[in-house]
C-alpha positions as CSV (number, residue, x, y, z in Angstrom):
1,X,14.1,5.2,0.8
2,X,11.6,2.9,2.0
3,X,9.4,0.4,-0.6
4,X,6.9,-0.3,2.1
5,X,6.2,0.6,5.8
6,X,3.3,-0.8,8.1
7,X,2.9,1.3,11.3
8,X,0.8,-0.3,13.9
9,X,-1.3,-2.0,11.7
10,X,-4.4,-4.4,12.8
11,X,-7.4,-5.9,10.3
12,X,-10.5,-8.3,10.8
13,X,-12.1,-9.2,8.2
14,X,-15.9,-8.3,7.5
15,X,-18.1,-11.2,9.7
16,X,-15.2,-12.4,11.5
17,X,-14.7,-12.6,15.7
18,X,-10.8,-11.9,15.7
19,X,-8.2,-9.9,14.4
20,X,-6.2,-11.4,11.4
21,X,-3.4,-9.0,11.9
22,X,-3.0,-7.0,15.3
23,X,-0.1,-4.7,15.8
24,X,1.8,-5.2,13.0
25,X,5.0,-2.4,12.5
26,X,7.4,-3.2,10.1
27,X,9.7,-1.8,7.3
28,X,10.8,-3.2,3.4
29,X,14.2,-0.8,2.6
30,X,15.2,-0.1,-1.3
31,X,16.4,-3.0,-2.9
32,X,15.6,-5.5,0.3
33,X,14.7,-9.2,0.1
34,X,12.7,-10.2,3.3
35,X,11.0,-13.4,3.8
36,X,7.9,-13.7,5.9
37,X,7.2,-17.0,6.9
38,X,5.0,-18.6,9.9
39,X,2.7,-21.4,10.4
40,X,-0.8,-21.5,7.8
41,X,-3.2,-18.9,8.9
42,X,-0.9,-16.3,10.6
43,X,-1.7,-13.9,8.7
44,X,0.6,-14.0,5.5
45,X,-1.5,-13.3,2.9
46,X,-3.4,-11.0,4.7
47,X,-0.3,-8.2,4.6
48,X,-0.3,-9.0,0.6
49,X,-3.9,-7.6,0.3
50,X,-3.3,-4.7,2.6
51,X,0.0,-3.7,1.0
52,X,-1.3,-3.6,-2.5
53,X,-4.8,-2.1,-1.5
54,X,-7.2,-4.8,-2.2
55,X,-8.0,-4.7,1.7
56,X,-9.9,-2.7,2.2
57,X,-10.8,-2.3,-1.4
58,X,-11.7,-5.6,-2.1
59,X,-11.9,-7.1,1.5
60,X,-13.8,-4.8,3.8
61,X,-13.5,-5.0,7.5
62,X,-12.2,-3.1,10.6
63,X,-8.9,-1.2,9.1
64,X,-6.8,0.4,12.2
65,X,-3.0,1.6,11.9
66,X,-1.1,2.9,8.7
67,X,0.4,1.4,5.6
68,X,2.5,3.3,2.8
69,X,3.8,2.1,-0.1
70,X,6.2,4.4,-1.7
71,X,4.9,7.4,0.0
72,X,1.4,6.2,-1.0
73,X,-1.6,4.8,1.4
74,X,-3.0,1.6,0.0
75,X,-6.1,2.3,1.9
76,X,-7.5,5.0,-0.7
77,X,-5.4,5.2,-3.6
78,X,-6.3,3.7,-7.0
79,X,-4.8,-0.5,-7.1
80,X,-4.2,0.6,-10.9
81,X,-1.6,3.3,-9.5
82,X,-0.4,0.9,-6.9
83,X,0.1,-1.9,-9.4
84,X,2.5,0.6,-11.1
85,X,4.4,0.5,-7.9
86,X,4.2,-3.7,-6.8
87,X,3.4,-6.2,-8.1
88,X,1.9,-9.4,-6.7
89,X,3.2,-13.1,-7.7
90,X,0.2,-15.5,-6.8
91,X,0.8,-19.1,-5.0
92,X,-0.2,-21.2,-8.2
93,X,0.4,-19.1,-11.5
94,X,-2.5,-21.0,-13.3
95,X,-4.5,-18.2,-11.7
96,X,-2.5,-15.2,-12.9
97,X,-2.0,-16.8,-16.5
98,X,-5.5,-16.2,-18.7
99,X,-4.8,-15.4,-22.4
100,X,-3.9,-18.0,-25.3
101,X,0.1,-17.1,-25.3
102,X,2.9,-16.3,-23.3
103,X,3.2,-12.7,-24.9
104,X,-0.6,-11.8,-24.5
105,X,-0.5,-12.7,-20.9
106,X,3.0,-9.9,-20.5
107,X,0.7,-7.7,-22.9
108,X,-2.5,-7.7,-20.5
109,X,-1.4,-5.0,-17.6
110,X,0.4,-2.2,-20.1
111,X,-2.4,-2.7,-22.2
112,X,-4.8,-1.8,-19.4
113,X,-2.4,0.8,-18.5
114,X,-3.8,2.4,-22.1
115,X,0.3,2.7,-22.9
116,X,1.1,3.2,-26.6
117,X,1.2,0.3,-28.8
118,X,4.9,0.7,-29.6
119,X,5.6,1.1,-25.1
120,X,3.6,-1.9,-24.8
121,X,5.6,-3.7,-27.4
122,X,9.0,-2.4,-25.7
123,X,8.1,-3.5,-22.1
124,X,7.1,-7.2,-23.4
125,X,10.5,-7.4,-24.9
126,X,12.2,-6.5,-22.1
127,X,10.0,-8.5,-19.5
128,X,11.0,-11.4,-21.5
129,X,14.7,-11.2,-21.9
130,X,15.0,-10.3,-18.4
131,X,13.3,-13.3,-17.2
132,X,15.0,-15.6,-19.7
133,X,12.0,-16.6,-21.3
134,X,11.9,-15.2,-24.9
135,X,11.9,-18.6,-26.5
136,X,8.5,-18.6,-25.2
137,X,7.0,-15.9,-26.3
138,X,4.3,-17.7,-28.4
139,X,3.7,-20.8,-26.3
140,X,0.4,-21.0,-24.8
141,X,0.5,-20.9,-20.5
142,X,-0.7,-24.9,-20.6
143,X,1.9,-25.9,-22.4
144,X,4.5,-24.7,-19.9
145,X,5.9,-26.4,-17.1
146,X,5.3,-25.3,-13.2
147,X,8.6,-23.2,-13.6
148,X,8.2,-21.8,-16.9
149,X,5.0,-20.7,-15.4
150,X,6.0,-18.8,-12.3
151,X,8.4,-17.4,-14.5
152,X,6.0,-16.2,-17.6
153,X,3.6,-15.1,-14.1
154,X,6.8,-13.1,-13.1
155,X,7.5,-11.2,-16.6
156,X,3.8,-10.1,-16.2
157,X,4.0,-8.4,-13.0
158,X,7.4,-7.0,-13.9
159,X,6.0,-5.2,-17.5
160,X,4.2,-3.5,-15.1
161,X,8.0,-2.2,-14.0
162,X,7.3,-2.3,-10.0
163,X,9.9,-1.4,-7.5
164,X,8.9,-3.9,-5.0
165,X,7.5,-7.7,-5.9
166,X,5.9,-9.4,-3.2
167,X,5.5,-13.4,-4.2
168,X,3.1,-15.6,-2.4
169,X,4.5,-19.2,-1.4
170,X,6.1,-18.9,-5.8
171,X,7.3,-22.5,-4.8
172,X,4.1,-24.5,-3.8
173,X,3.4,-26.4,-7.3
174,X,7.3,-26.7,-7.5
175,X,9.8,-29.9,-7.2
176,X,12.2,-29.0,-4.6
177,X,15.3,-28.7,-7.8
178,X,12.8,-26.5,-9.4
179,X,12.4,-24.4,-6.3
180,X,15.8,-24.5,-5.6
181,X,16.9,-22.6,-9.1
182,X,13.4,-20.9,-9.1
183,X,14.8,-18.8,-5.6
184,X,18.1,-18.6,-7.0
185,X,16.8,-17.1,-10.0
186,X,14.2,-14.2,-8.2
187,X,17.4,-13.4,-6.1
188,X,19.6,-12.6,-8.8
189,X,16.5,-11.0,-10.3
190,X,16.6,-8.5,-7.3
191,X,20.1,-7.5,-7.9
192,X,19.7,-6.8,-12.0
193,X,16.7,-5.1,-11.2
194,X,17.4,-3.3,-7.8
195,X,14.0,-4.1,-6.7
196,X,12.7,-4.7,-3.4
197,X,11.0,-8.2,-2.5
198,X,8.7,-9.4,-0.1
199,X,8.3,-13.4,-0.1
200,X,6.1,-15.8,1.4
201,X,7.6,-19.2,1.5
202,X,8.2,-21.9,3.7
203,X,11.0,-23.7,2.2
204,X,13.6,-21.8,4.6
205,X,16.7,-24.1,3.4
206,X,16.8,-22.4,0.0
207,X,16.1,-19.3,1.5
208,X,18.6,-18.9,4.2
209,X,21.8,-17.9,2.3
210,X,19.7,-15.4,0.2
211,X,17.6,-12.7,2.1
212,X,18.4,-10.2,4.2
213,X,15.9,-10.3,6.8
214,X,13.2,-12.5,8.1
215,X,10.0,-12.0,9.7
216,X,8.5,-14.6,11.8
217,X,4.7,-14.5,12.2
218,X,1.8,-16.4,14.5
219,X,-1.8,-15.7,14.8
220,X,-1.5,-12.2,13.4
221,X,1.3,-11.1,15.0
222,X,5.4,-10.4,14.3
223,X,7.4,-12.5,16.6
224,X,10.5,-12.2,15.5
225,X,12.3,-10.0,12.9
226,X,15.9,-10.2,12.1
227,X,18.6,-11.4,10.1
228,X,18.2,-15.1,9.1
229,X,20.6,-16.5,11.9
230,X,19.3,-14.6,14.6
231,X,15.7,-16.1,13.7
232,X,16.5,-19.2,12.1
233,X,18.3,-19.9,15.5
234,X,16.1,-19.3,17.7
235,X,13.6,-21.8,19.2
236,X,10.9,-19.7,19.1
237,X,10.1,-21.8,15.5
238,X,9.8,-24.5,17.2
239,X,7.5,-23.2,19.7
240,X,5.0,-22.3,17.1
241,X,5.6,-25.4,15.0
242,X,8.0,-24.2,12.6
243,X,11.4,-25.9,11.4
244,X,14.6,-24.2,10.9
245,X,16.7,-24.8,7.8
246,X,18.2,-28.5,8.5
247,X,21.7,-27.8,7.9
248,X,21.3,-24.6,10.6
249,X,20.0,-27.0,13.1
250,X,23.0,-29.4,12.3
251,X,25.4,-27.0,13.2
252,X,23.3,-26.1,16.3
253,X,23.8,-29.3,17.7
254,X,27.1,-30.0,16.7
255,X,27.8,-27.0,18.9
256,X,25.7,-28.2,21.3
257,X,27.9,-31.1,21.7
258,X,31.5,-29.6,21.5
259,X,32.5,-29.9,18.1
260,X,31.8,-26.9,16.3
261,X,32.0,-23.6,18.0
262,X,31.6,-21.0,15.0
263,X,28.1,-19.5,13.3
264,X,26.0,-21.8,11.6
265,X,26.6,-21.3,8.0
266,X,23.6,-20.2,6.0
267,X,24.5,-21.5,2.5
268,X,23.6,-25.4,2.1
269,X,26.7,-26.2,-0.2
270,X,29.0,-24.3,2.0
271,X,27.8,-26.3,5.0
272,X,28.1,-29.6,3.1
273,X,31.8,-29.1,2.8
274,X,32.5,-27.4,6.0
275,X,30.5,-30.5,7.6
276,X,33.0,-32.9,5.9
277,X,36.1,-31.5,7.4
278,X,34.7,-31.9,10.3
279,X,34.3,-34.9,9.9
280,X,37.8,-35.8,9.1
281,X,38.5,-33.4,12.1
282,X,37.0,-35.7,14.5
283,X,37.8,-39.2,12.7
């Protein structure tokens, strides 16, 4: 079954000269992680707001192609019914976190929902042990750190119980240890859950080991979309200004130069050791 399809898609935003997306066809499967990633301004955030409805809802402008989203068309369904469906993770949580406590903030969207009292109360349990956070439960959001944050952002979206969650760049406000165990933690997430995600992020390194596919973007448009060695080694990221995951681009040169001839390995502390023998290899 498929979480999300775009068909030929193209947007320009209301007052401006040029497409932000143009020609944009791609697919999110059941229980996929894909990564979208691309230089600033490719237009990222832009296939957020038109999965989840807010464009052209919320951002008018000139709408051509198709979107679904679980059988559904973003375009002219309620973003109440959608949010039942996915769930976006914003780039700094500060904005998605409003109330005076950790639990009223997980309250907020079943309430709006008009659930029972006792349903609301069952989904805020639940969205906090899943997201390890229960010991926070009556902390207020500004007493949290960046992590416990995105996290308390995360059990939010998730009392909502979406089948896809699409995260924009979860890692910006993050130290790269917290990020490291943040995308760690949203990937096992994905396999308790059997949800599908959709993440913005540019810190491929972490990344690399744990989706299934990614899609590379520049000025509104999919360059590449494949599994993360077939785009992580191509030099088309280079062309556009984009870095592959350092210990790829290790074992590209060392190929390069004779002395490894296997596929770059994706996981970092797998390439650590591998990277070692060789080097006793070739003492």
């Amino acid at each position: 079954m498929l979480a999300l399809t775009f068909n030929d898609f193209s947007f320009k935003y209301a007052g401006s000269t040029r497409f932000a997306l143009k020609d944009v066809s791609f697919k999110v499967s059941t229980g996929e992680f894909i990564l979208l990633t691309g230089p600033s301004g490719c237009g990222k955030s832009t296939i957020c707001r038109a999965a989840l409805g807010l464009i052209p809802q919320s951002y008018p402008g000139d709408y051509e192609g198709e979107i679904r989203i679980f059988g559904l068309d973003p375009k002219s369904t309620p973003i109440s019914l959608i949010a039942q469906k996915a769930g976006l993770v914003f780039q700094d949580p500060d904005n998605q976190l409003f109330t005076l406590s950790v639990e009223r903030d997980i309250a907020f969207g079943p309430e709006n929902l008009g659930l029972p009292k006792f349903e609301i109360v069952q989904r805020v349990d639940w969205a906090l042990h899943v997201v390890e956070i229960t010991h926070l439960r009556n902390k207020a959001p500004f007493e949290l750190s960046g992590g416990q944050k995105q996290r308390v952002a995360i059990a939010s979206i998730l009392a909502m119980r979406p089948s896809l969650l699409i995260l924009d760049e979860p890692t910006s406000f993050l130290d790269p240890l917290s990020a490291y165990k943040f995308l760690n933690f949203i990937s096992l997430l994905r396999h308790k859950l059997e949800i599908s995600i959709l993440m913005i992020e540019h810190r491929l390194d972490y990344l690399a080991p744990l989706v299934d596919r990614v899609i590379l973007m520049s000025e509104g448009q999919i360059l590449l979309d494949g599994s993360p060695i077939e785009v992580f080694s191509s030099p088309v990221l280079e062309r556009i200004g984009i870095s592959p995951p350092i210990h790829i681009a290790i074992f590209e040169r060392l190929s390069d130069l004779g002395y490894y001839n296997g596929v770059p390995p994706l996981d970092i502390p797998y390439a650590i050791e591998l990277l070692k023998s060789l080097v006793v290899k070739n003492v």
